[in-house]
Backbone of each chain as ProteinMPNN parsed JSONL, in Angstrom:
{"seq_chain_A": "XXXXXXXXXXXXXXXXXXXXXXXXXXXXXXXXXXXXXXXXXXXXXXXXXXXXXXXXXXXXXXXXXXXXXXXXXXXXXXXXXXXXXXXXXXXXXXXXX", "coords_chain_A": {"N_chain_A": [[15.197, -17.898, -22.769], [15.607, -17.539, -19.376], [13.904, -15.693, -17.03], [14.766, -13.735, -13.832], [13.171, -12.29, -11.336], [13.506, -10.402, -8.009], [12.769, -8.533, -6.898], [9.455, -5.783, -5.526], [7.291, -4.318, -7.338], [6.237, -2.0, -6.711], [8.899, -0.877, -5.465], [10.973, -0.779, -7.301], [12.482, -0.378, -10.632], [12.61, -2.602, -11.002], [11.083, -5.232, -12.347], [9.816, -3.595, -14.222], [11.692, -3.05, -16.294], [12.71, -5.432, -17.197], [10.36, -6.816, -18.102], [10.157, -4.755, -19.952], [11.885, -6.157, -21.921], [11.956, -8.591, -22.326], [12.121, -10.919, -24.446], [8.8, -12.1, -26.175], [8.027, -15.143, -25.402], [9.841, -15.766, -23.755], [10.765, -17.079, -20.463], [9.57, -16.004, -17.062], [10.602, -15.571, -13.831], [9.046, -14.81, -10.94], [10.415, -14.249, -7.651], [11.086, -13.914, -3.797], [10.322, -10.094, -3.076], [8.937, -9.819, -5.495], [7.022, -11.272, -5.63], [4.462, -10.07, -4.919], [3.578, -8.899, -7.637], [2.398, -11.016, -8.737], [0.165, -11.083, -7.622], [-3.405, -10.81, -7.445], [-4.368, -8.252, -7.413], [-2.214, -6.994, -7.292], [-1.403, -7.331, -10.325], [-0.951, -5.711, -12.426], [1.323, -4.9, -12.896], [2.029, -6.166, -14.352], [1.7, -5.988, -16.806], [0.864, -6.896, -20.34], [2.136, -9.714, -20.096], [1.22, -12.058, -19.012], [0.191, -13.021, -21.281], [1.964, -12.747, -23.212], [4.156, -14.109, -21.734], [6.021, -16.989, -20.172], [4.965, -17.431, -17.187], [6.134, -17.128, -13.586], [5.657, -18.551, -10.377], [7.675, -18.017, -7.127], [6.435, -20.427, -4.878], [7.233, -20.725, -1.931], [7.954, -17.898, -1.37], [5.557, -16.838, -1.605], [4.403, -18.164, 0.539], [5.238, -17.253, 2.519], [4.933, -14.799, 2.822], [2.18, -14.276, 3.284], [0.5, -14.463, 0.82], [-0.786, -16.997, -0.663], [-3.541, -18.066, -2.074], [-4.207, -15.476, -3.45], [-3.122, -15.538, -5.987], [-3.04, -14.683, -9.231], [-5.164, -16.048, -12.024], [-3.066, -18.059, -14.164], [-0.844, -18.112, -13.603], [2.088, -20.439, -13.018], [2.575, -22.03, -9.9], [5.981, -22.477, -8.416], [8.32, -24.983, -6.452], [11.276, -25.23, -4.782], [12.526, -26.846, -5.951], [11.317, -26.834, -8.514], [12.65, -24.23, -9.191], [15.377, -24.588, -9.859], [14.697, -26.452, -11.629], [14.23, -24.735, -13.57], [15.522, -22.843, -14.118], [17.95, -25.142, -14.918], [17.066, -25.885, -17.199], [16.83, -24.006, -19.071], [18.636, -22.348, -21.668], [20.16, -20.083, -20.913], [19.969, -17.33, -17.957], [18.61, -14.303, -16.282], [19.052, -12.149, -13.862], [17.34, -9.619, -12.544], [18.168, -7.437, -10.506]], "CA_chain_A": [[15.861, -17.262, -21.634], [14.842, -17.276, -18.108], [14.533, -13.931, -16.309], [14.425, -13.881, -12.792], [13.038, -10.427, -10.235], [12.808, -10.38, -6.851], [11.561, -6.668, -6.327], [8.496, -5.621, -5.386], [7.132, -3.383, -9.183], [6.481, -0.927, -5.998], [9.666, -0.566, -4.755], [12.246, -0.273, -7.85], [11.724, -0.52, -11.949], [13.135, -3.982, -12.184], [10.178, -5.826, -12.991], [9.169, -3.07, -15.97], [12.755, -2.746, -16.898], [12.593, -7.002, -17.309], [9.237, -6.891, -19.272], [10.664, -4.356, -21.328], [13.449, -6.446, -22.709], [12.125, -9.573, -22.372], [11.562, -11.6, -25.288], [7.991, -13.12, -26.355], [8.233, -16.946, -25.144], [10.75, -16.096, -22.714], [9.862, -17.297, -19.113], [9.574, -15.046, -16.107], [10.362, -16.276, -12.38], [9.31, -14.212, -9.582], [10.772, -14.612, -6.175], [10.524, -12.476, -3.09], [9.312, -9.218, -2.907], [8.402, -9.902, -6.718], [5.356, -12.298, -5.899], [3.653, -9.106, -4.831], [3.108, -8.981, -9.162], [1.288, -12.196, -9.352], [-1.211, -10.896, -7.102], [-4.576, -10.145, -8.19], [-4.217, -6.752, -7.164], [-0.739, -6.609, -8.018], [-0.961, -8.085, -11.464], [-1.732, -4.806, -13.725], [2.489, -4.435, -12.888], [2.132, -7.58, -15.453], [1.162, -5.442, -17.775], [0.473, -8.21, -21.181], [3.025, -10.693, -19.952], [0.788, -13.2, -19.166], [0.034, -13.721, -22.648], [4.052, -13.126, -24.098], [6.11, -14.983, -21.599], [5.863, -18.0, -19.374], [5.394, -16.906, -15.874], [6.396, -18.627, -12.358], [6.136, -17.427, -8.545], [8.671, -19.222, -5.931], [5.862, -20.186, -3.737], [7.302, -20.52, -0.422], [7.918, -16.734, -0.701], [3.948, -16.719, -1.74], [3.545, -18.59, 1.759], [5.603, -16.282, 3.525], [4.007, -13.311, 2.595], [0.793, -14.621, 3.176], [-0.077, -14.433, -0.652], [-1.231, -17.818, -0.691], [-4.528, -17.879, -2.599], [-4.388, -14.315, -3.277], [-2.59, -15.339, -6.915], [-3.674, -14.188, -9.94], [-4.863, -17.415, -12.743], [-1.871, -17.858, -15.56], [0.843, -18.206, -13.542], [2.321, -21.308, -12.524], [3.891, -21.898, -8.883], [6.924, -23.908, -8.396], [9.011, -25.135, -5.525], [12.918, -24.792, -4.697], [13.159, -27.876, -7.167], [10.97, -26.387, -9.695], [13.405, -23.204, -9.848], [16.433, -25.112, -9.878], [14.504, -27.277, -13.303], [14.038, -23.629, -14.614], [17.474, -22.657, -14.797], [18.218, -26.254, -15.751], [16.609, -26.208, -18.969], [16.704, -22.614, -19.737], [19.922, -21.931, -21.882], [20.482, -18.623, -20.24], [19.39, -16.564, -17.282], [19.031, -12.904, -15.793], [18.461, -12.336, -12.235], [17.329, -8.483, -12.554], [18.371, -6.631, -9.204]], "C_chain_A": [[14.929, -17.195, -20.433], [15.188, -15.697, -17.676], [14.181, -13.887, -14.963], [14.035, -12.353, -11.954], [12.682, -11.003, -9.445], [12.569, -9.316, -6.144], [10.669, -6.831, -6.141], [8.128, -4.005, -6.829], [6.562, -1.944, -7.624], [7.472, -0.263, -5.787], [10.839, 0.194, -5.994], [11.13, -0.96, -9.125], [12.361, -1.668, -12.731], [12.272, -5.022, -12.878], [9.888, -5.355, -14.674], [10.443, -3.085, -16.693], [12.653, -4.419, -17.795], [11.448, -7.255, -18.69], [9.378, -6.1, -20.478], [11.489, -5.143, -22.25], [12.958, -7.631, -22.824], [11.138, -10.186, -23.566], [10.382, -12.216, -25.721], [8.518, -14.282, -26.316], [8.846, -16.893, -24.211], [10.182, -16.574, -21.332], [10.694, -16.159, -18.256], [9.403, -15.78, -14.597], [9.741, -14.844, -11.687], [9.16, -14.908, -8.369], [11.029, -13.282, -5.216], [9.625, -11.431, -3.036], [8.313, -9.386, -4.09], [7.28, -10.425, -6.775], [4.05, -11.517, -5.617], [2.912, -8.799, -6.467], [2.203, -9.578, -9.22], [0.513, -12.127, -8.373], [-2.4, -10.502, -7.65], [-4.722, -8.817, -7.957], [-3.147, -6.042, -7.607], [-0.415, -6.679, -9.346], [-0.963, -7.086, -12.673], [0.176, -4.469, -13.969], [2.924, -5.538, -14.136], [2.231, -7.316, -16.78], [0.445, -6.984, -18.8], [1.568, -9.272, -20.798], [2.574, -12.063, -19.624], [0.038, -13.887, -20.506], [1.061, -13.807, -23.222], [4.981, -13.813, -23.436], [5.08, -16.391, -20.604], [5.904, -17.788, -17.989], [4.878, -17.824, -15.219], [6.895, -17.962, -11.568], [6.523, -18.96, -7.802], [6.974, -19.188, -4.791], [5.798, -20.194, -2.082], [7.435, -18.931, 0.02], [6.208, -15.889, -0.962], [3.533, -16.56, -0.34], [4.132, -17.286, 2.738], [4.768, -14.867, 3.428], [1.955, -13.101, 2.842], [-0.064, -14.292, 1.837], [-0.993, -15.284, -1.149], [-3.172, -17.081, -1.01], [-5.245, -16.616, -3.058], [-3.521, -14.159, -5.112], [-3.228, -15.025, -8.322], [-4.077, -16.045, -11.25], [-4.373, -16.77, -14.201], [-1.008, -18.072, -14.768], [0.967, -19.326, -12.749], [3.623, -21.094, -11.29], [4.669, -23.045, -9.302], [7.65, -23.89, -7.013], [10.459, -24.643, -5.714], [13.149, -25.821, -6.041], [12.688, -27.26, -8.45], [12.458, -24.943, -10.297], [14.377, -23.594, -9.923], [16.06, -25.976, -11.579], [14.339, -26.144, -14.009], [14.769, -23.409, -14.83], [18.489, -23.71, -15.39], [18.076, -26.137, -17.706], [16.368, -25.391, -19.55], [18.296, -22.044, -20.36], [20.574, -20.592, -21.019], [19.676, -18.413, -19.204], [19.759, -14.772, -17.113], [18.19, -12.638, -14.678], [18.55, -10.349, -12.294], [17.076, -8.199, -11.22], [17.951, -5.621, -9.045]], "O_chain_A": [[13.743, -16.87, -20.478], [16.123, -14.914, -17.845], [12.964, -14.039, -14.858], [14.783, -11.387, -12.107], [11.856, -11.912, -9.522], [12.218, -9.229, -4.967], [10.325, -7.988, -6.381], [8.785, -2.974, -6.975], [6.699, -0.792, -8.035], [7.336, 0.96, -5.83], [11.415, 1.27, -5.828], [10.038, -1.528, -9.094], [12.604, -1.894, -13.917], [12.68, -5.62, -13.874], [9.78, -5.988, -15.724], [10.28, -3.143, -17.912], [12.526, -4.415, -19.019], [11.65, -7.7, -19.82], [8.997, -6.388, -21.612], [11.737, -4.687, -23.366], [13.611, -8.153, -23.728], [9.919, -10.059, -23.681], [10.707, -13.401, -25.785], [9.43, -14.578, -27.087], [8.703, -17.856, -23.457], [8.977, -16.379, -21.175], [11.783, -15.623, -18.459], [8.399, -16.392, -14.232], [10.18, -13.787, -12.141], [8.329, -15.741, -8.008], [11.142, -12.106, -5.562], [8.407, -11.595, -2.963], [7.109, -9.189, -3.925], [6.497, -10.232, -7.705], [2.915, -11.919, -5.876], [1.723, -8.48, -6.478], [1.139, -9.12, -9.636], [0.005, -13.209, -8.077], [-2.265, -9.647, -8.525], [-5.562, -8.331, -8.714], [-3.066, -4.924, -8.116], [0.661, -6.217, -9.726], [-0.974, -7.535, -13.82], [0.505, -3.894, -15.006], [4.028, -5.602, -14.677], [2.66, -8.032, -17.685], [-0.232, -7.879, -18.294], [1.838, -9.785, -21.884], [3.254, -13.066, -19.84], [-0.507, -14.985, -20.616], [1.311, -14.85, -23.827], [6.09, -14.161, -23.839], [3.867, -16.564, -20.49], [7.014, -17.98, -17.492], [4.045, -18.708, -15.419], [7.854, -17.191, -11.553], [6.125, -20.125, -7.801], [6.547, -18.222, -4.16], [4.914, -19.884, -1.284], [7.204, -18.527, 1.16], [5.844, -14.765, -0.615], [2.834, -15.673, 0.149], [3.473, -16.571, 3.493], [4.096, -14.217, 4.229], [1.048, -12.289, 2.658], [-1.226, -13.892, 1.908], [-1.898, -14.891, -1.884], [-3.781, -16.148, -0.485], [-6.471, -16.515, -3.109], [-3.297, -13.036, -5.562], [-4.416, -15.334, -8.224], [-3.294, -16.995, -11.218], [-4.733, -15.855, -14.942], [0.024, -18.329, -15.388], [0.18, -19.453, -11.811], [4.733, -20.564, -11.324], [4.443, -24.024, -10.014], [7.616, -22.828, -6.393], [10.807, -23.841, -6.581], [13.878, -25.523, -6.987], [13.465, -27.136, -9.397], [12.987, -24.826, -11.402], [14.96, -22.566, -10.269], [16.892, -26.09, -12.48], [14.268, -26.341, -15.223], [15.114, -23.686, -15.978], [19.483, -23.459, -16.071], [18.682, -26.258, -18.771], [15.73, -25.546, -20.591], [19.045, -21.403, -19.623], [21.742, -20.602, -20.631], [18.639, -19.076, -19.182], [20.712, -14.143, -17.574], [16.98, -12.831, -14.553], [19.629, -9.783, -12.116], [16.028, -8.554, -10.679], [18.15, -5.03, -7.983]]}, "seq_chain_B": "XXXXXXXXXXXXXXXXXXXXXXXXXXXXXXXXXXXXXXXXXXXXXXXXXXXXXXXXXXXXXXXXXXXXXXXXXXXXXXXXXXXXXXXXXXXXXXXXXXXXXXXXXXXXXXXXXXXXXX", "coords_chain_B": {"N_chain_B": [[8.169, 14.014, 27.286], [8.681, 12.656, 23.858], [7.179, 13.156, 20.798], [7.784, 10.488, 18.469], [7.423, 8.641, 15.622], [7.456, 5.945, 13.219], [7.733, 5.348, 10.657], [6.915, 3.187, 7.551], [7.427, 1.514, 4.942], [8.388, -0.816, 3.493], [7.74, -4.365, 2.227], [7.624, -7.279, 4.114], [10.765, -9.097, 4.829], [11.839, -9.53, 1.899], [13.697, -7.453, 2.304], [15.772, -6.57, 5.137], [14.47, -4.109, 6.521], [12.087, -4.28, 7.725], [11.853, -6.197, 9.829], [13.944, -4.911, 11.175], [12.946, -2.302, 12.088], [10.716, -3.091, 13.648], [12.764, -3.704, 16.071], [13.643, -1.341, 16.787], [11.296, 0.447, 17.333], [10.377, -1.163, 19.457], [12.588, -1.036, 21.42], [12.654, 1.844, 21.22], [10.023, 2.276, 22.95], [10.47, 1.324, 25.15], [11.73, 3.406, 26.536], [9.436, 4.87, 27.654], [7.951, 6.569, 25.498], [5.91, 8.382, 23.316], [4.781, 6.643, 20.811], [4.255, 6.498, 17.271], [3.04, 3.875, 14.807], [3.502, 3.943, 11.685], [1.967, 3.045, 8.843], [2.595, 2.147, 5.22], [2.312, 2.331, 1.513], [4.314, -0.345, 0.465], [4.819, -1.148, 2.648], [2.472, -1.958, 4.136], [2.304, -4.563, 3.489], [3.516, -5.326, 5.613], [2.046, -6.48, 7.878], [-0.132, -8.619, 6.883], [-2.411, -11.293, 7.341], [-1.781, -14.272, 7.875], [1.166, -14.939, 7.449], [3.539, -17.606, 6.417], [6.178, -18.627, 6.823], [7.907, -20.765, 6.707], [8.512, -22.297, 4.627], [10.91, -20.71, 4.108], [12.885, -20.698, 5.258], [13.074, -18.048, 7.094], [12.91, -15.846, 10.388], [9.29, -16.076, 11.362], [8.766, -12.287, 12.004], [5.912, -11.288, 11.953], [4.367, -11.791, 13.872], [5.343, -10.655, 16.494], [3.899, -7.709, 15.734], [1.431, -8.118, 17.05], [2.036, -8.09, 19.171], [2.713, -5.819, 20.295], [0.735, -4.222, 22.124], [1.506, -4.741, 24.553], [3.69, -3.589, 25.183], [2.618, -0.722, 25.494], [2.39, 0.147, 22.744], [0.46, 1.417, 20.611], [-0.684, 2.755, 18.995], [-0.792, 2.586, 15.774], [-1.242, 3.135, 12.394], [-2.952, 2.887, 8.643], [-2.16, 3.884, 5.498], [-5.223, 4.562, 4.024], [-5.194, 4.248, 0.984], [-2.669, 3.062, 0.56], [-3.283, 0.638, 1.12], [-5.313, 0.242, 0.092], [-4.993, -0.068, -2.813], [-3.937, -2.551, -2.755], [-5.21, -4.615, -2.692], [-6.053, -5.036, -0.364], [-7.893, -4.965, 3.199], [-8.871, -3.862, 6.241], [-9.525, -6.476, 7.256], [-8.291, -8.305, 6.059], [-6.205, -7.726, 8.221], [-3.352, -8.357, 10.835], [-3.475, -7.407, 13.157], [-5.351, -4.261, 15.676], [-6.037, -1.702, 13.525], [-5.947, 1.935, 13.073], [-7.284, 3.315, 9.858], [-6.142, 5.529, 7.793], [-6.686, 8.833, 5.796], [-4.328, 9.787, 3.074], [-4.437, 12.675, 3.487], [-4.951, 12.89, 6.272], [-2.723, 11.429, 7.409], [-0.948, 12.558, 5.988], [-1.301, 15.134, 8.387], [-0.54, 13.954, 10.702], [1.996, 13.658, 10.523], [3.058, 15.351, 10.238], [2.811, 16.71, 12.781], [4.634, 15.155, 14.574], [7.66, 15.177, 16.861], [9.649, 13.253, 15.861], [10.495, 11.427, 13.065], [11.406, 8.649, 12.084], [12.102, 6.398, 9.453], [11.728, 3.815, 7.334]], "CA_chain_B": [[7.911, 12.585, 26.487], [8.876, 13.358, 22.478], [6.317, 11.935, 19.465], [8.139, 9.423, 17.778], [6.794, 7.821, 14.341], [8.08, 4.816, 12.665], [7.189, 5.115, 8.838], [7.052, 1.363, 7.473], [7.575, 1.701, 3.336], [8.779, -1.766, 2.861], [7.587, -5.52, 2.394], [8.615, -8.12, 5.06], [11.231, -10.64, 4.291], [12.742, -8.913, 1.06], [14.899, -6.418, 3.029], [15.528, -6.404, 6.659], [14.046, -2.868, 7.27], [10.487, -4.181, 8.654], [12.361, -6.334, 11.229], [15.089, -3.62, 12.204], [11.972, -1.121, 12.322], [10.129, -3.261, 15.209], [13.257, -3.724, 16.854], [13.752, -0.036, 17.227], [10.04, 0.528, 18.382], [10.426, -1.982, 21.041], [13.759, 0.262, 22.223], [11.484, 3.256, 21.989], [8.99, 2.237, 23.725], [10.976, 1.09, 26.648], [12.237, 4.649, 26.871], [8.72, 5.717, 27.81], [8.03, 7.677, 24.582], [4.592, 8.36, 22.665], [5.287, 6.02, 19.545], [3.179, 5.854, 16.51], [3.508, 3.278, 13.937], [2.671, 4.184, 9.965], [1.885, 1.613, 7.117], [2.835, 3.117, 3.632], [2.748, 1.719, 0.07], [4.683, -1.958, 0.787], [4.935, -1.464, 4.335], [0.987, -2.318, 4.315], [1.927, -6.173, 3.349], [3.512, -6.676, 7.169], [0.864, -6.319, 8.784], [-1.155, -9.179, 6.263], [-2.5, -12.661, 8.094], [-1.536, -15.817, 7.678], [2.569, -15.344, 6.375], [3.853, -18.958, 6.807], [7.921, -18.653, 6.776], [8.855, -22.339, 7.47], [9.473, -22.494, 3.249], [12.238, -19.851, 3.158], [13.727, -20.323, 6.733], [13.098, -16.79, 8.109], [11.787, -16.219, 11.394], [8.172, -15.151, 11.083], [8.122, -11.811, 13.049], [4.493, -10.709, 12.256], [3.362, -12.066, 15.268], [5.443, -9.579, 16.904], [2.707, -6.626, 15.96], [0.264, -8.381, 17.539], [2.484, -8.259, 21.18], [3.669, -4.565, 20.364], [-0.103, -3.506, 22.71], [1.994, -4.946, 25.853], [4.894, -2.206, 25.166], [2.051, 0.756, 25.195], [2.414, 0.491, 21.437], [-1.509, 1.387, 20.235], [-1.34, 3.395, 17.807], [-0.581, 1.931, 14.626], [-2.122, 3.959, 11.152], [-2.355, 2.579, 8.008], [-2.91, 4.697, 4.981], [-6.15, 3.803, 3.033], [-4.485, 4.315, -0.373], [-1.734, 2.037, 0.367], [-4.311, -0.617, 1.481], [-6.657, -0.428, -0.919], [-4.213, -0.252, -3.905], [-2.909, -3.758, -2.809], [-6.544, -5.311, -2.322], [-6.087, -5.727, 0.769], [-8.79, -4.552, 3.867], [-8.419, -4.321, 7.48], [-9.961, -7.597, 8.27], [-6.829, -9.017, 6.142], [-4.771, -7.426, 8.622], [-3.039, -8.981, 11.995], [-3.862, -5.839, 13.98], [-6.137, -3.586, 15.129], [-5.155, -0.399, 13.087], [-6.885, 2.87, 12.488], [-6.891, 3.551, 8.823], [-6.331, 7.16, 7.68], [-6.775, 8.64, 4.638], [-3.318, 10.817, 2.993], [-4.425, 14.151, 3.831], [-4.981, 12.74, 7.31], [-1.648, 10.908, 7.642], [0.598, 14.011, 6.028], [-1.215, 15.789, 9.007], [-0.339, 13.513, 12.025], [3.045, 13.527, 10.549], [3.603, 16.841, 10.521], [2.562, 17.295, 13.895], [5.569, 14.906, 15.08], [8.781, 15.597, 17.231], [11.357, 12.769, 15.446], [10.426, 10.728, 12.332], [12.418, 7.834, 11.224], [12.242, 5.714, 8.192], [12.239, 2.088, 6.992]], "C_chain_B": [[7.626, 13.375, 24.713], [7.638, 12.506, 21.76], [7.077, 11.719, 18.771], [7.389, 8.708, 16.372], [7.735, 7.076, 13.785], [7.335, 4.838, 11.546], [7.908, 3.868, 8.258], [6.639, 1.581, 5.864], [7.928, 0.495, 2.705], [8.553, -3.622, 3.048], [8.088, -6.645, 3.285], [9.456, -9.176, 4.442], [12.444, -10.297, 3.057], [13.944, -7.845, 1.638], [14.874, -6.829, 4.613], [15.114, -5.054, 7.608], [12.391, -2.831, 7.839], [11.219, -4.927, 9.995], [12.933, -5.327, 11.981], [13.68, -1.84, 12.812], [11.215, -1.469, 13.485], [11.56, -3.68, 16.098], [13.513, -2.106, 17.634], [12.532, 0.877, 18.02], [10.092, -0.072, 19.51], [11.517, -1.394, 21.834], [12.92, 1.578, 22.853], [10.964, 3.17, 23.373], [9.558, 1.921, 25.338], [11.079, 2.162, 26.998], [10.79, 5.337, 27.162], [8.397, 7.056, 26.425], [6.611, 7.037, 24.193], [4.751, 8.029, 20.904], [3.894, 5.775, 18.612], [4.058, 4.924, 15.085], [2.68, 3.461, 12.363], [2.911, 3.0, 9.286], [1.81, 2.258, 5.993], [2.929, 2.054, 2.4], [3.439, 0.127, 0.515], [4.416, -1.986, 1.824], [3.607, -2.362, 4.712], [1.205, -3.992, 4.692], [2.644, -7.138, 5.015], [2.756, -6.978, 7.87], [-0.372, -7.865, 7.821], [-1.147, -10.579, 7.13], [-1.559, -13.35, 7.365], [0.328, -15.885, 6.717], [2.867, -16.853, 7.248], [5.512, -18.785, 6.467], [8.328, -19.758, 6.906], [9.444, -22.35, 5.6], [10.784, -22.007, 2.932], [13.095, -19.727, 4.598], [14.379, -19.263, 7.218], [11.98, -16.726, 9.183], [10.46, -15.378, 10.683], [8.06, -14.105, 12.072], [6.735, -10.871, 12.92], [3.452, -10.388, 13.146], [4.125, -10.887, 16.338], [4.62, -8.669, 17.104], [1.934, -6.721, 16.586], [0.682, -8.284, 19.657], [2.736, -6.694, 21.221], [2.54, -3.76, 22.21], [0.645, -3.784, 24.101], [2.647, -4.163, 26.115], [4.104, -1.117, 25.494], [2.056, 1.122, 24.067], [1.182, 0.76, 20.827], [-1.884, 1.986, 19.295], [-0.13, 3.099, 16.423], [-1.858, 2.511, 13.336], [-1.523, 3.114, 10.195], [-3.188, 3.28, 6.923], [-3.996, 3.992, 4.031], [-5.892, 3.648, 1.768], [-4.057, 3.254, -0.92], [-2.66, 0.867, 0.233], [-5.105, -0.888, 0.442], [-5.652, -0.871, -2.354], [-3.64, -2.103, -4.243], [-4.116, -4.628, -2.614], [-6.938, -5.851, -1.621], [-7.722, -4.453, 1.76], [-8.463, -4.404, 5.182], [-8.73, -5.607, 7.937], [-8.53, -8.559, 7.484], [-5.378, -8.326, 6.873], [-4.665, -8.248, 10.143], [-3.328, -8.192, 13.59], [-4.672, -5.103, 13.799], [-5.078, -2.104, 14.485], [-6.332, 0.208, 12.748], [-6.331, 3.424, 10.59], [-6.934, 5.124, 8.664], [-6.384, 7.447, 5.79], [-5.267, 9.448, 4.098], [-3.358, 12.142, 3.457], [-4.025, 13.651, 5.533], [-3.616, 12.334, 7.582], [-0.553, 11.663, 7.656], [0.07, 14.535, 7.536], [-1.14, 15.276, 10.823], [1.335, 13.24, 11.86], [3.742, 14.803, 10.745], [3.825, 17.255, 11.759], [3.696, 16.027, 15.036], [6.922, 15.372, 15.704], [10.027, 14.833, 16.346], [9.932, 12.152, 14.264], [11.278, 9.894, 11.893], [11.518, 6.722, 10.185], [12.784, 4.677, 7.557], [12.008, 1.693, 5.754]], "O_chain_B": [[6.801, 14.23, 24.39], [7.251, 11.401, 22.141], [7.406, 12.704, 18.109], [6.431, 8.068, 16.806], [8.894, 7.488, 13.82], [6.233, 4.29, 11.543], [9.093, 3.567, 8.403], [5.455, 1.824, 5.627], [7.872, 0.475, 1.475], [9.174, -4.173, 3.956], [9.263, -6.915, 3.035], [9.001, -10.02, 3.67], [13.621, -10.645, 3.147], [15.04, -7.707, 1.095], [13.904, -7.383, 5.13], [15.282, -4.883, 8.815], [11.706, -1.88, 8.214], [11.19, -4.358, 11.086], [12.597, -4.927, 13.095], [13.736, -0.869, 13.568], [10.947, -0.609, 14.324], [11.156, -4.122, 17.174], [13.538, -1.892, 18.846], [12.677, 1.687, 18.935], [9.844, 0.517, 20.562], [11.285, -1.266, 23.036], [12.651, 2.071, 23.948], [11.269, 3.694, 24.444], [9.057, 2.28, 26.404], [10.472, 2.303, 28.059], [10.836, 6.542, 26.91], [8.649, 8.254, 26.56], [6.165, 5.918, 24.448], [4.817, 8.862, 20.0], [2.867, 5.176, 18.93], [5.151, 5.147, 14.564], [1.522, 3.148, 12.083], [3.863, 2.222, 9.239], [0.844, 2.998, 5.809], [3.625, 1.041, 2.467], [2.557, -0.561, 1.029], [3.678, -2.9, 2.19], [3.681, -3.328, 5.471], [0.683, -4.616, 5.616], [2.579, -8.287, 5.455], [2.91, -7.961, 8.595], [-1.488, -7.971, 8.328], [-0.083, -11.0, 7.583], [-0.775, -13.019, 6.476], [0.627, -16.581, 5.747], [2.507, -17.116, 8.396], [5.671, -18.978, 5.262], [9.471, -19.761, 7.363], [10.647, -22.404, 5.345], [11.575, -22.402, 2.075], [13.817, -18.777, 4.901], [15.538, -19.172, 7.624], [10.827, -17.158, 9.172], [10.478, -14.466, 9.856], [7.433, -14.428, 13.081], [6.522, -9.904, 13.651], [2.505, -9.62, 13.315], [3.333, -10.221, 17.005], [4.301, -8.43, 18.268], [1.385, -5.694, 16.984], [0.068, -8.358, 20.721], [2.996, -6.28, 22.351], [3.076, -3.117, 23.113], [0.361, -2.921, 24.932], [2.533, -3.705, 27.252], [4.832, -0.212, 25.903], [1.794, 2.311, 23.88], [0.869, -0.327, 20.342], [-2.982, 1.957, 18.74], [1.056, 3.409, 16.318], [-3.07, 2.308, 13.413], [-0.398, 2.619, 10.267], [-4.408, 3.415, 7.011], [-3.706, 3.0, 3.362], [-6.495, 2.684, 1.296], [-4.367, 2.62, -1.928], [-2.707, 0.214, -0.81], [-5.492, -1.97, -0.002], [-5.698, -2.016, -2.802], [-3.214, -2.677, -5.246], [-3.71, -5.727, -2.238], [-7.759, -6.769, -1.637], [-8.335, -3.534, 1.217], [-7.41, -5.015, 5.368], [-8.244, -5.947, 9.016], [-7.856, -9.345, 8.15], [-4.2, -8.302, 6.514], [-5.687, -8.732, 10.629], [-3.323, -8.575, 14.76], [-5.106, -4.821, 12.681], [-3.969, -1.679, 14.809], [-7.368, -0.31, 12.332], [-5.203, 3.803, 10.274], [-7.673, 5.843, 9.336], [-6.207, 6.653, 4.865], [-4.863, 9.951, 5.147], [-2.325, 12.709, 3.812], [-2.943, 13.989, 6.015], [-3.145, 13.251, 8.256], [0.375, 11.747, 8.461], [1.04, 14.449, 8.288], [-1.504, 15.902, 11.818], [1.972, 12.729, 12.781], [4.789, 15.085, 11.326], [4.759, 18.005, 12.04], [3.49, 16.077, 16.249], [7.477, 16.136, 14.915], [11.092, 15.398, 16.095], [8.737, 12.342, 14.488], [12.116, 10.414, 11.157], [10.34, 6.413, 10.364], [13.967, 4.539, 7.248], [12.308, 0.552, 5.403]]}, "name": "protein", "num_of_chains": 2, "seq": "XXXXXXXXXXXXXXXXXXXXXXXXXXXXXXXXXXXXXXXXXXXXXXXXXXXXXXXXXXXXXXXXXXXXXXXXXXXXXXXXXXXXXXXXXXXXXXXXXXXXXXXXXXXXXXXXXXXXXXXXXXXXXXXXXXXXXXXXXXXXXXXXXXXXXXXXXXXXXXXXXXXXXXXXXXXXXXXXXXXXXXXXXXXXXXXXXXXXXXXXXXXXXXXXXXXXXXX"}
């Protein structure tokens, strides 16, 4: 299963709500406010998830935010195409709001 | 002439309440008023260099902050808490800003005529 957040783990408890539920192996997108997570400063909102799931920041909302090189190492970026091959080949999704 | 504050609580780009928040300062300020601008918990990340927006086709208005000093806009706080929490510094910011610490910040808020909230 894919799981998608685009909160900020500041703003609302959809990120922890997400990591609660989400399966070992499962993958984890973040987009938007969410890439605030895969910051190195941000990343403790990660809690262990970079060892139980597969995580992946949209990076144009990296660039926008000026995040760029500010990411934590474990998590792989992807483009608009990459998140379009994640929901491809991921039987399921959940886009936690 | 009233004190005005603009409290800034939220990330740029994910909501539209950092844009709609400098559009309403730039109203202010026309009106001759003594405007301060706060940075809180997300709010901190508008103020960060280098956002590049051409990936997600929104305008970039960051560069905005940096024109607000033409309005009489100058005072801009951002709390040290917020800032540090996010590992950020002032030299990663786009502006000058005086940092404050919370005690300091509850007590320049207190001492306001209006407060609004983004």
């Amino acid at each position: 299963m894919l799981h998608i957040v685009n909160k900020s783990p500041a703003q609302t408890t959809s990120l922890a709500s997400c990591l609660r539920l989400a399966q070992p192996g499962s993958a984890l997108l973040l987009t938007e406010d969410a890439v605030y997570a895969a910051t190195t400063a941000g990343s403790a909102a990660l809690g262990d998830a970079l060892k139980t799931l597969k995580v992946y920041v949209l990076q144009p909302d990296v660039e926008a935010r000026g995040m760029a090189g500010r990411l934590v190492d474990g998590i792989t970026p992807v483009d608009y195409g990459g998140f379009v091959e994640l929901v491809a080949e991921h039987s399921n999704n959940q886009s936690w709001l | 002439m009233k004190k005005f504050m603009f409290v800034n609580r939220k990330a740029p780009y994910g909501t539209i309440y950092a844009l709609e928040s400098l559009e309403v300062v730039l109203i202010t300020a026309t009106f001759d008023q003594d405007v301060s601008l706060v940075f809180l918990d997300d709010g901190v990340y508008e103020l960060v260099k280098g956002q590049d927006t051409a990936g997600i086709g929104i305008k970039n208005h960051s560069k905005t902050y940096r024109a607000l000093d033409g309005y009489d806009v100058e005072k801009l706080y951002v709390e040290r808490e917020s800032m540090e929490a996010r590992g950020l510094s002032e030299d990663d910011l786009l502006v000058d800003v005086e940092v404050l610490s919370s005690a300091e910040m509850a007590a320049l808020m207190a001492e306001q005529d209006v407060v609004l909230s983004f």
